[in-house]
PAVEXLUM-935299 format. One record per residue (C-alpha): residue in three letters; x, y, z. Coordinates in Angstrom, 3 decimals. Example, Ala and Ser with C-alpha at 12.3 -4.5 7.8 and 13.67 -1.06 7.14 Angstrom:
<atoms>
+-----+----------+----------+----------+
|  aa |       px |       py |       pz |
+-----+----------+----------+----------+
| ALA |   12.300 |   -4.500 |    7.800 |
| SER |   13.670 |   -1.060 |    7.140 |
+-----+----------+----------+----------+
</atoms>
This chain:
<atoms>
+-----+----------+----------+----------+
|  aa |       px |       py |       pz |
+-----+----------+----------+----------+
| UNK |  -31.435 |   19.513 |  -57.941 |
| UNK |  -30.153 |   16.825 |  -60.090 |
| UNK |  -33.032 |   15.411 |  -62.297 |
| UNK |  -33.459 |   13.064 |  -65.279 |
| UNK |  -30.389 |   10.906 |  -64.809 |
| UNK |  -30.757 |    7.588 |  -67.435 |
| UNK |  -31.516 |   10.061 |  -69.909 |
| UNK |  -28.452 |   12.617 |  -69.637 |
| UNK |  -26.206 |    9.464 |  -69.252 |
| UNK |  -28.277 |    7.651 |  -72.449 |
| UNK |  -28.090 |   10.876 |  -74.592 |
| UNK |  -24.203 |   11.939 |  -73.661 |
| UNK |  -22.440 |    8.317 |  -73.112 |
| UNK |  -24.211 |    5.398 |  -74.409 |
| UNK |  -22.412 |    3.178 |  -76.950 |
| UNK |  -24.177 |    2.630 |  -80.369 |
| UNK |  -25.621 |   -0.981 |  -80.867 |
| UNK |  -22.405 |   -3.057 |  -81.684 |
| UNK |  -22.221 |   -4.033 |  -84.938 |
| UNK |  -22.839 |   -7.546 |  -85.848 |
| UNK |  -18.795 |   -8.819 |  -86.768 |
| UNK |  -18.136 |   -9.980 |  -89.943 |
| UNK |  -16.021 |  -13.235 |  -88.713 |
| UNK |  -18.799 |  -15.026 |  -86.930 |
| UNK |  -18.480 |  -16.202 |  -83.037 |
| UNK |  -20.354 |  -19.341 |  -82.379 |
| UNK |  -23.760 |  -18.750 |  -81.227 |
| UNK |  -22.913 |  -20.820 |  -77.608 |
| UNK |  -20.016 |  -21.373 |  -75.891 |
| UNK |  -17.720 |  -19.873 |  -73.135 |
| UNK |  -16.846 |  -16.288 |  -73.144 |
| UNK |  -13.954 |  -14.871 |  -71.449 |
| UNK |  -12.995 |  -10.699 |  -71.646 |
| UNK |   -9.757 |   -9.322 |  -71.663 |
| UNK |   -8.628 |  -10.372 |  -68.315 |
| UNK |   -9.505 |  -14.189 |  -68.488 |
| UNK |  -12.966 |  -13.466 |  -66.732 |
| UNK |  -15.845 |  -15.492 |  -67.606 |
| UNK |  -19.067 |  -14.324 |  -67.870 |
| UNK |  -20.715 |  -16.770 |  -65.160 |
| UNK |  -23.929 |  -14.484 |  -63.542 |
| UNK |  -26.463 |  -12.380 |  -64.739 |
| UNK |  -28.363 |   -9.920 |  -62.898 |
| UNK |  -31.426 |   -8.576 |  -64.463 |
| UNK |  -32.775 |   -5.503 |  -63.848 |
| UNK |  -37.310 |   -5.716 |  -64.132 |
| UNK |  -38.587 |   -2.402 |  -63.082 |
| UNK |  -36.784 |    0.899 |  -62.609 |
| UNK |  -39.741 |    1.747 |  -59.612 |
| UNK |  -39.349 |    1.281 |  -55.993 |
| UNK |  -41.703 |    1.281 |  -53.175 |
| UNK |  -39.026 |    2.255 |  -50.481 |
| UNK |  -36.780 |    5.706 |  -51.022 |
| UNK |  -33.587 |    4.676 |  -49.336 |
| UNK |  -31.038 |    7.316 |  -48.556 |
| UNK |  -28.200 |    5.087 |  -50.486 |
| UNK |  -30.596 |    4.374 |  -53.689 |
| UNK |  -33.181 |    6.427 |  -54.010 |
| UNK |  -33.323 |    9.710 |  -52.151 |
| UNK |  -36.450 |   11.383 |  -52.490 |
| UNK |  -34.776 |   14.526 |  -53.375 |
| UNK |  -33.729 |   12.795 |  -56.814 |
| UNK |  -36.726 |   10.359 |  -57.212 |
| UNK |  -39.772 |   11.946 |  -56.041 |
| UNK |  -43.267 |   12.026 |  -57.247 |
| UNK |  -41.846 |   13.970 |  -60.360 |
| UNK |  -39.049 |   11.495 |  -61.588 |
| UNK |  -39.778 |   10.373 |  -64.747 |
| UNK |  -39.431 |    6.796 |  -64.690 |
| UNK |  -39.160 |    4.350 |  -67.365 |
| UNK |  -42.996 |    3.948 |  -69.633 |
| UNK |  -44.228 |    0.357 |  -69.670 |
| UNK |  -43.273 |    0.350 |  -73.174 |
| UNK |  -39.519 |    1.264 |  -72.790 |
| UNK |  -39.151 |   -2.254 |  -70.476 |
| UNK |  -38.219 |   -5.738 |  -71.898 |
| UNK |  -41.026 |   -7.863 |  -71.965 |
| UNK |  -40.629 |  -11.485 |  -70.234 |
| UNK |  -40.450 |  -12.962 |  -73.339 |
| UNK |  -37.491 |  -10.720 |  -74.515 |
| UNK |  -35.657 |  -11.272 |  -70.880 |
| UNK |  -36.445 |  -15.190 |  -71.708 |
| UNK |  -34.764 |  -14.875 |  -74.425 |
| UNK |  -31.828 |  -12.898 |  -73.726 |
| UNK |  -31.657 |  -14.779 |  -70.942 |
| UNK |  -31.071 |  -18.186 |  -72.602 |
| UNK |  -28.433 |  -16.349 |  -75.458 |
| UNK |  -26.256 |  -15.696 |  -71.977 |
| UNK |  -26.778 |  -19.485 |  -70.659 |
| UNK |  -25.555 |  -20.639 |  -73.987 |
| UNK |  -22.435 |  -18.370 |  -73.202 |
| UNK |  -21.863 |  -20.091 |  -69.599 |
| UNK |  -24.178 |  -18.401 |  -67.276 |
| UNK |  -24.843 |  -20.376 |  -64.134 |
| UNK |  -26.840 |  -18.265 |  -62.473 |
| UNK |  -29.497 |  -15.424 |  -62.665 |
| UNK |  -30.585 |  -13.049 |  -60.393 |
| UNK |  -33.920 |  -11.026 |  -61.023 |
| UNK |  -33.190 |   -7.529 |  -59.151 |
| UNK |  -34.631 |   -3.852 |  -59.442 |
| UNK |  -35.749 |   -1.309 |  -58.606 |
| UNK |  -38.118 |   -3.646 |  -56.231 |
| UNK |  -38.541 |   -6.671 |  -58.294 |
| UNK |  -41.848 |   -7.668 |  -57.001 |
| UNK |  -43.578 |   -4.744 |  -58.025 |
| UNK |  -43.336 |   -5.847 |  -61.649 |
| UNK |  -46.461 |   -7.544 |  -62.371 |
| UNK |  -46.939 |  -11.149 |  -63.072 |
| UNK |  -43.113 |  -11.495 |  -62.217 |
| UNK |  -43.876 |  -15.392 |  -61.191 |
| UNK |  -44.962 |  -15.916 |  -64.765 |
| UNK |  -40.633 |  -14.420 |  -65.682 |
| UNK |  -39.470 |  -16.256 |  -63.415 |
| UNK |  -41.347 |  -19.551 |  -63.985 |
| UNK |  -39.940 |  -19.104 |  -67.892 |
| UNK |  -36.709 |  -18.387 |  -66.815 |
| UNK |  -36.534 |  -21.788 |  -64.622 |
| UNK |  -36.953 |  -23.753 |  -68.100 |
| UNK |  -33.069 |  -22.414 |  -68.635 |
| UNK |  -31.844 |  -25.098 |  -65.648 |
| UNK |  -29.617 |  -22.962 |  -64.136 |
| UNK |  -29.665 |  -21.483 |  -60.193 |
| UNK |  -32.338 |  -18.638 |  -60.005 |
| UNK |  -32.758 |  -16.218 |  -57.171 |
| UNK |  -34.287 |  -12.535 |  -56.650 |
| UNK |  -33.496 |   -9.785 |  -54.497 |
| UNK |  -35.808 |   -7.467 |  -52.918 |
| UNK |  -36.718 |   -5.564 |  -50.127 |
| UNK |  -39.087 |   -7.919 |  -48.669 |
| UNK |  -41.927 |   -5.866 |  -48.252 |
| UNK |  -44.430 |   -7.645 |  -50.848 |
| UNK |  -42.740 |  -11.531 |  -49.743 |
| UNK |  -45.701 |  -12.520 |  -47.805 |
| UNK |  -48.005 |  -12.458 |  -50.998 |
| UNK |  -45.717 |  -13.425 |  -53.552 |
| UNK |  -43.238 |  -15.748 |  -51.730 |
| UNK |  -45.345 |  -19.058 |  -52.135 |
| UNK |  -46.147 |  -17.817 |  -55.694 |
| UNK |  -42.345 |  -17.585 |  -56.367 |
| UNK |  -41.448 |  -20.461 |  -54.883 |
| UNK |  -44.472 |  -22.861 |  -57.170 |
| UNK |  -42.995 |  -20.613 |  -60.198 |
| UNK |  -39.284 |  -22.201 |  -59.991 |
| UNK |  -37.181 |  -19.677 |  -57.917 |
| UNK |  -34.458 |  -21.007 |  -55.427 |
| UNK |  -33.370 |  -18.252 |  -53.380 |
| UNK |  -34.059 |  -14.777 |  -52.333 |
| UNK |  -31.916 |  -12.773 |  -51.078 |
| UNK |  -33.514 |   -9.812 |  -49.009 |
| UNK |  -32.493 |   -6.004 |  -48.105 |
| UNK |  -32.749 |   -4.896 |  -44.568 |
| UNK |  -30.313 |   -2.071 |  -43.101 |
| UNK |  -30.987 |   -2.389 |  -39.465 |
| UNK |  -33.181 |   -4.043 |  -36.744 |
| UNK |  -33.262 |   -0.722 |  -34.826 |
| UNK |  -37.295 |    0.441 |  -36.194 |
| UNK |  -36.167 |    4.182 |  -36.280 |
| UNK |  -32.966 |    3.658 |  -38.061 |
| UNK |  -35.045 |    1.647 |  -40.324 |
| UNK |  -37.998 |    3.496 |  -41.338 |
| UNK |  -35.270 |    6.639 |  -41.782 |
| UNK |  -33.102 |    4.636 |  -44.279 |
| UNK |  -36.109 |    3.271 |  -46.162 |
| UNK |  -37.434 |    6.646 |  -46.051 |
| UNK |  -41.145 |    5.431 |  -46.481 |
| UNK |  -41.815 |    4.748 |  -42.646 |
| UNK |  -41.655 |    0.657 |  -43.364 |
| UNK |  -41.401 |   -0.880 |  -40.141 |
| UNK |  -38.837 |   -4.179 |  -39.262 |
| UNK |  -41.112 |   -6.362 |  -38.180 |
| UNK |  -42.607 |   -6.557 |  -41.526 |
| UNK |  -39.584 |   -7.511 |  -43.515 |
| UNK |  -38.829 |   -9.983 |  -40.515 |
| UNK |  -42.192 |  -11.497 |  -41.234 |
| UNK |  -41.538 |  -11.344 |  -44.987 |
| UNK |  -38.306 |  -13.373 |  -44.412 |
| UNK |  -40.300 |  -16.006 |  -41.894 |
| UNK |  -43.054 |  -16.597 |  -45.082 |
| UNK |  -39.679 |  -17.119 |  -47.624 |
| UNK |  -38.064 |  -19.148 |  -45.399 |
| UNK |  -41.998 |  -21.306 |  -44.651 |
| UNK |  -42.524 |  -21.253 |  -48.805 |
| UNK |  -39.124 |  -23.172 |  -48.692 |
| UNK |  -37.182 |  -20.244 |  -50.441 |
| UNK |  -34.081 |  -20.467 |  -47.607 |
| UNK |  -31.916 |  -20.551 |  -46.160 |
| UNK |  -31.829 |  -16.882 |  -47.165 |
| UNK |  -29.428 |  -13.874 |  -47.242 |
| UNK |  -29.837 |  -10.820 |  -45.671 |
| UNK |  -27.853 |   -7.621 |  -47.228 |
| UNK |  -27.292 |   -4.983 |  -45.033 |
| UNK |  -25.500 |   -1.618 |  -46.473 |
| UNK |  -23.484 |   -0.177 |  -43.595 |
| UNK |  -23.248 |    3.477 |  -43.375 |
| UNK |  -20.182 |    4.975 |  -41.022 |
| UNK |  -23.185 |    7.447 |  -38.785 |
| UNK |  -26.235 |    6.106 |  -39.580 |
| UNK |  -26.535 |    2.327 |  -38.872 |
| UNK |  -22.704 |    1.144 |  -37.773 |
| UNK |  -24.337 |    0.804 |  -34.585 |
| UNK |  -26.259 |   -2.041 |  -35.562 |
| UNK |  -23.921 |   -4.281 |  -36.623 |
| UNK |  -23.652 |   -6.322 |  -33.779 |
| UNK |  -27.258 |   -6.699 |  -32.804 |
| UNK |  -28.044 |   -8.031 |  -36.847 |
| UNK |  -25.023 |  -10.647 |  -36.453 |
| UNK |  -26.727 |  -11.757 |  -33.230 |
| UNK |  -30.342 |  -11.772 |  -34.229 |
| UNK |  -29.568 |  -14.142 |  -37.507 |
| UNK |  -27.419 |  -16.171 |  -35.585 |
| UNK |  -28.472 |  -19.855 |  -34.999 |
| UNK |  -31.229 |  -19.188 |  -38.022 |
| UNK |  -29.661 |  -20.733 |  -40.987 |
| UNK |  -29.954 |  -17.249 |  -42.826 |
| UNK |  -26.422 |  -15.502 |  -43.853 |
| UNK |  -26.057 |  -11.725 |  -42.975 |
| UNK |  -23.784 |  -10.036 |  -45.891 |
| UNK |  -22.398 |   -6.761 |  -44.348 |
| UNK |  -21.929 |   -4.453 |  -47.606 |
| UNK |  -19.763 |   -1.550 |  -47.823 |
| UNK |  -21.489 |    1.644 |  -48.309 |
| UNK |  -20.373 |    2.238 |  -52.307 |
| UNK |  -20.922 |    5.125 |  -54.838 |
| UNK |  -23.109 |    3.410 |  -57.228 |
| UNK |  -24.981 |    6.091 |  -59.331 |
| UNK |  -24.566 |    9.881 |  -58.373 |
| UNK |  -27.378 |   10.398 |  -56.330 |
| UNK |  -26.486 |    8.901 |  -52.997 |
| UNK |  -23.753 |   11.650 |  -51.663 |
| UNK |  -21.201 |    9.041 |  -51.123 |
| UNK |  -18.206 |    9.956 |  -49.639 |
| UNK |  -15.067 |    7.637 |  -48.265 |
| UNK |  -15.800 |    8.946 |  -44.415 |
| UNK |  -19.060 |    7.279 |  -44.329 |
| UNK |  -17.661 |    3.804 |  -45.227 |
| UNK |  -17.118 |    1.543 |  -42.835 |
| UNK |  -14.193 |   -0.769 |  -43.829 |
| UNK |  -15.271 |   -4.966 |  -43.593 |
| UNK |  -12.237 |   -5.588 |  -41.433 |
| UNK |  -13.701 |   -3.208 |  -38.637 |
| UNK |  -17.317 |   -4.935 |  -38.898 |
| UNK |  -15.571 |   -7.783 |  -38.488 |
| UNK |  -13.419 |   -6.724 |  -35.600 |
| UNK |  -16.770 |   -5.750 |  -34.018 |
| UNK |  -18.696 |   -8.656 |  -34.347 |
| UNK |  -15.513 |  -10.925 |  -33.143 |
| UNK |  -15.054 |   -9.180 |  -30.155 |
| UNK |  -18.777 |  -10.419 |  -29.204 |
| UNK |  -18.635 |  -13.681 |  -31.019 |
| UNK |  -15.531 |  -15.392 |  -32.405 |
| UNK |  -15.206 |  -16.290 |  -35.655 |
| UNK |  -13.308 |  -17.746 |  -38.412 |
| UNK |  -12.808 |  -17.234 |  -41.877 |
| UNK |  -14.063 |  -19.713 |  -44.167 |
| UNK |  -13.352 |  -20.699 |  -48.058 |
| UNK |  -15.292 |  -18.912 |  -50.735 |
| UNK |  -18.174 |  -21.543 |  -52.731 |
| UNK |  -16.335 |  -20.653 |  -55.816 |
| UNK |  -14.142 |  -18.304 |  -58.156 |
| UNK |  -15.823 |  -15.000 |  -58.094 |
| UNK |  -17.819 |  -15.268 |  -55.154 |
| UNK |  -18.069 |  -11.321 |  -54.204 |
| UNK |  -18.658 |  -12.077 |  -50.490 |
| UNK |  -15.951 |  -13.000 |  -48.003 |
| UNK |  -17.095 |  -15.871 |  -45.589 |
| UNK |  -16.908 |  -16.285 |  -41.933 |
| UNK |  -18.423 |  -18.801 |  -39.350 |
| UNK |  -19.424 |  -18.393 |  -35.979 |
| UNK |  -16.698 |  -20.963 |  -34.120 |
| UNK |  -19.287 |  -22.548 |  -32.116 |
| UNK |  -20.991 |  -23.981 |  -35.619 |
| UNK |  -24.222 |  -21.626 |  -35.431 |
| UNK |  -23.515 |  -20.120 |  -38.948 |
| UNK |  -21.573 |  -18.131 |  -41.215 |
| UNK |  -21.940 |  -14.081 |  -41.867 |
| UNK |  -20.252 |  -12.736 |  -44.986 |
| UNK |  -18.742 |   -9.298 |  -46.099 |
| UNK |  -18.501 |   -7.212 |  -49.244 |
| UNK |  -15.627 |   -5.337 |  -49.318 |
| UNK |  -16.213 |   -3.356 |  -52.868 |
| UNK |  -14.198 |   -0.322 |  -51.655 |
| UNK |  -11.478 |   -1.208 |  -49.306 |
| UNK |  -10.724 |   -4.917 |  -50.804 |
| UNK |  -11.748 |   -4.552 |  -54.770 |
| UNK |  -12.733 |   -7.904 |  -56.424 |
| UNK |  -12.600 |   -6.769 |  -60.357 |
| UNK |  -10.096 |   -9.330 |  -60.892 |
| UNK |  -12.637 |  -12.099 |  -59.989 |
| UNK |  -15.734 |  -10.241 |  -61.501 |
| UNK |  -18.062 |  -12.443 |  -63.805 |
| UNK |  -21.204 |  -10.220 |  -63.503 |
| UNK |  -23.418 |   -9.315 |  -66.595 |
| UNK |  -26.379 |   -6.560 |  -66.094 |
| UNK |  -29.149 |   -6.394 |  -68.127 |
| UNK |  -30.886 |   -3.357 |  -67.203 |
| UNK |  -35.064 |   -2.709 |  -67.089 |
| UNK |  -35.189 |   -1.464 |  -70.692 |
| UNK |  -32.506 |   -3.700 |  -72.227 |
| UNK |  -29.188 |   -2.364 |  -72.107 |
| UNK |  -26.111 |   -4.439 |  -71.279 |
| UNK |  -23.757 |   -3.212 |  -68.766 |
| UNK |  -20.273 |   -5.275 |  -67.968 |
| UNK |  -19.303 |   -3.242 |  -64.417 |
| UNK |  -21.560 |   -2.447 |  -61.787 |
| UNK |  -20.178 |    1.333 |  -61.686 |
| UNK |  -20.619 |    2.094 |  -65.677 |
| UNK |  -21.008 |    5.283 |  -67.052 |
| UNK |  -22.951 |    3.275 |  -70.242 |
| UNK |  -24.060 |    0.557 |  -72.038 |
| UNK |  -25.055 |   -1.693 |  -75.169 |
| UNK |  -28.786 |   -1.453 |  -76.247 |
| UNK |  -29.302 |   -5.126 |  -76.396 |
| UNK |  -33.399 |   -4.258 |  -76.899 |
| UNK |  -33.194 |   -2.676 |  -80.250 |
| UNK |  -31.655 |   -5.760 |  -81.472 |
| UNK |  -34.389 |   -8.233 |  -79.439 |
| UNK |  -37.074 |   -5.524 |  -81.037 |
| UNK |  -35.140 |   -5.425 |  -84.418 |
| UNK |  -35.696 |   -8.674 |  -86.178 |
| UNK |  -32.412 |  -10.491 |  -85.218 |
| UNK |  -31.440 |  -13.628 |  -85.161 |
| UNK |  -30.395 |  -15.561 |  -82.196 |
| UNK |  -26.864 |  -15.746 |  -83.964 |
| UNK |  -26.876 |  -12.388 |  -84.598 |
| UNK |  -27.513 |  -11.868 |  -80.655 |
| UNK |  -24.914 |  -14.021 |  -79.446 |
| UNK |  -22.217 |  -12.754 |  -81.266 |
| UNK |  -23.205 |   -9.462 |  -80.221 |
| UNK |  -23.032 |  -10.598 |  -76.805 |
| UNK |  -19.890 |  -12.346 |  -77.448 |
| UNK |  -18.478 |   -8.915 |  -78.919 |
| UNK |  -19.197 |   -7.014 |  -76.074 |
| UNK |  -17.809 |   -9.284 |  -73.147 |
| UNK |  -14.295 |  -10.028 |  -75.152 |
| UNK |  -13.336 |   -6.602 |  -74.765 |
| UNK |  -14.372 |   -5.883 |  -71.586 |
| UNK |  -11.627 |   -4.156 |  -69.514 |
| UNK |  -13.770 |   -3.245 |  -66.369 |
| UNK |  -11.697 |   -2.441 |  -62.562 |
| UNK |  -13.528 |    0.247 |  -61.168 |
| UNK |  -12.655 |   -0.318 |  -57.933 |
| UNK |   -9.266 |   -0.932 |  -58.420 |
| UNK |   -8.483 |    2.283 |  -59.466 |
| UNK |  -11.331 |    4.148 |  -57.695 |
| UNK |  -10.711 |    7.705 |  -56.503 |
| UNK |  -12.346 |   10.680 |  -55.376 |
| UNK |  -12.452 |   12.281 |  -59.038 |
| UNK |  -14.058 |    8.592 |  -60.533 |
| UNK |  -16.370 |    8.163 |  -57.219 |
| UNK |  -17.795 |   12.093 |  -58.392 |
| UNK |  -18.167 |   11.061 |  -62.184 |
| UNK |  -21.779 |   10.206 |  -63.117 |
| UNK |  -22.688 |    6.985 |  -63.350 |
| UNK |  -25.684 |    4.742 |  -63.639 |
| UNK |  -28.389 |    4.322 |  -60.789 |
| UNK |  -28.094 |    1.143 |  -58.933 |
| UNK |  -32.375 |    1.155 |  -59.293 |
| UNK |  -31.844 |    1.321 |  -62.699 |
| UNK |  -28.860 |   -1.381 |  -63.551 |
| UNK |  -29.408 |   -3.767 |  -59.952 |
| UNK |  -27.279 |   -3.875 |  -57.072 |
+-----+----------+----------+----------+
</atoms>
């Protein structure tokens, strides 16, 4: 059984804390890597803990009562997110997303994300839905904008299997009804589709959020981490989910909202809304990327798929200077070479890699 996977990855392949250059970079301005991509969005990671187990994530086999998950001690505090948080908006972030492990479950998060609002820039979580009845109003006084919310099927059985935790539909449905009341939509709804296990419902989730306002992201079933036995039969390509749904409702394709927009846009021809796809594995979009992770305890990751990352805490916990940060930041995003997917084969989609609970999808 595979155990303990952020520390074998921390001991065997994380980078040592960059060291600060000796020609300065300015503490603000716009960073571009290697490939001309800005750094535009950051997704932070504020709890490494879960309340579902789904098959894709967080199989119980790897993460059960046993798994040693992160102390309270080894996670940034809000203040140290604030502040990492507003080093990156000085860089050009536009956007933040707070994601997990299950956000909500990190206590007081209203109080994050009401500090993170100061920063002026678009702010939106992504969870499971489960806890949105009691927090969304809460979230929604606090500053946030959007939420985005995880739901793999409409089908009860197919759900409570995937979430592997017996959580029933109708209770994320309500979740999404007290968002959407709070004023936190329109909202999107992610659903992972897995070739076998909820392809079938494809059709019936297009329908139901049809006519809602909400927008229904079909995701491709990816090999984020090593604990989700991913393999290349169980992905259903976007151009078939879109065949699908088309054959039952027309669409069209529809312009992206801007450069590096990871979800490809279509709307219902008779005007009742749009449904997007995210086509990771058959239709790579490294070349647009402008994603930043900062993971639960602190550690900067530039790709979705890494193997490692930068210990940004022991500098937050380490007495330097906001300068000092930035150009750290600054160091670590000029040379960033990331295009996993582009070159993604069956050896790379075996190699180990960090957790998507751990880093955010």
């Amino acid at each position: 059984m595979q155990r303990n996977i952020i520390p074998l990855i921390d001991q065997r392949a994380l980078q040592a804390v960059p060291a600060v250059p000796q020609t300065r970079i300015a503490a603000t301005g716009l960073l571009a890597d290697t490939r001309g991509r800005r750094v535009r969005d950051l997704r932070i990671s504020v709890t490494d803990r879960c309340n579902f187990r789904c098959t894709y994530c967080m199989p119980k086999s790897v993460f059960d009562r046993d798994y040693p998950f992160l102390p309270r001690d080894a996670l940034l505090s809000f203040e140290e997110i604030a502040r990492a948080a507003r080093l990156f908006v000085a860089h050009g972030v536009e956007k933040i997303r707070i994601t997990g492990g299950e956000p909500l479950l990190r206590r007081n998060i209203e109080r994050l994300i009401e500090m993170l609002a100061r920063l002026g820039v678009e702010l939106a979580l992504t969870t499971n839905g489960a806890l949105l009845p009691k927090k969304a109003r809460a979230l929604k006084d606090a500053g946030l904008h959007r939420v985005t919310v995880s739901l793999d099927s409409l089908n009860d059985a197919t759900f409570r299997a995937m979430n592997d935790v017996d959580f029933p539909v109708a209770s994320v449905l309500d979740g999404i009804a007290v968002a959407t009341d709070a004023g936190l939509g329109p909202l999107k709804v992610n659903m992972v589709v897995k070739r076998g296990t909820n392809d079938r419902d494809i059709v019936a989730m297009a329908r139901h959020f049809k006519g809602s306002g909400h927008i229904v992201r079909f995701i491709e079933f990816m090999d984020v981490g090593s604990s989700n036995g991913w393999r290349m039969d169980d992905v259903v390509p976007s151009a078939e989910v879109i065949e699908r749904i088309r054959a039952e409702m027309p669409l069209e394709p529809i312009d992206r909202n801007y450069e590096g927009e990871v979800a490809q846009r279509w709307r219902h021809v008779d005007g009742s809304g749009e449904i997007g796809v995210i086509s990771s594995v058959t239709r790579a979009f490294c070349s647009t990327c402008t994603r930043a992770r900062l993971s639960t305890e602190g550690k900067l990751y530039t790709c979705l798929f890494a193997s490692h990352g930068h210990d940004l805490r022991a500098l937050l916990r380490g007495g330097r200077s906001d300068d000092e940060l930035s150009a750290v930041i600054a160091s670590i995003w000029q040379v960033r070479e990331d295009r996993y997917s582009e070159i993604r084969t069956a050896e790379t989609a075996r190699q180990r890699k960090i957790e998507m609970s751990y880093i955010g999808g």
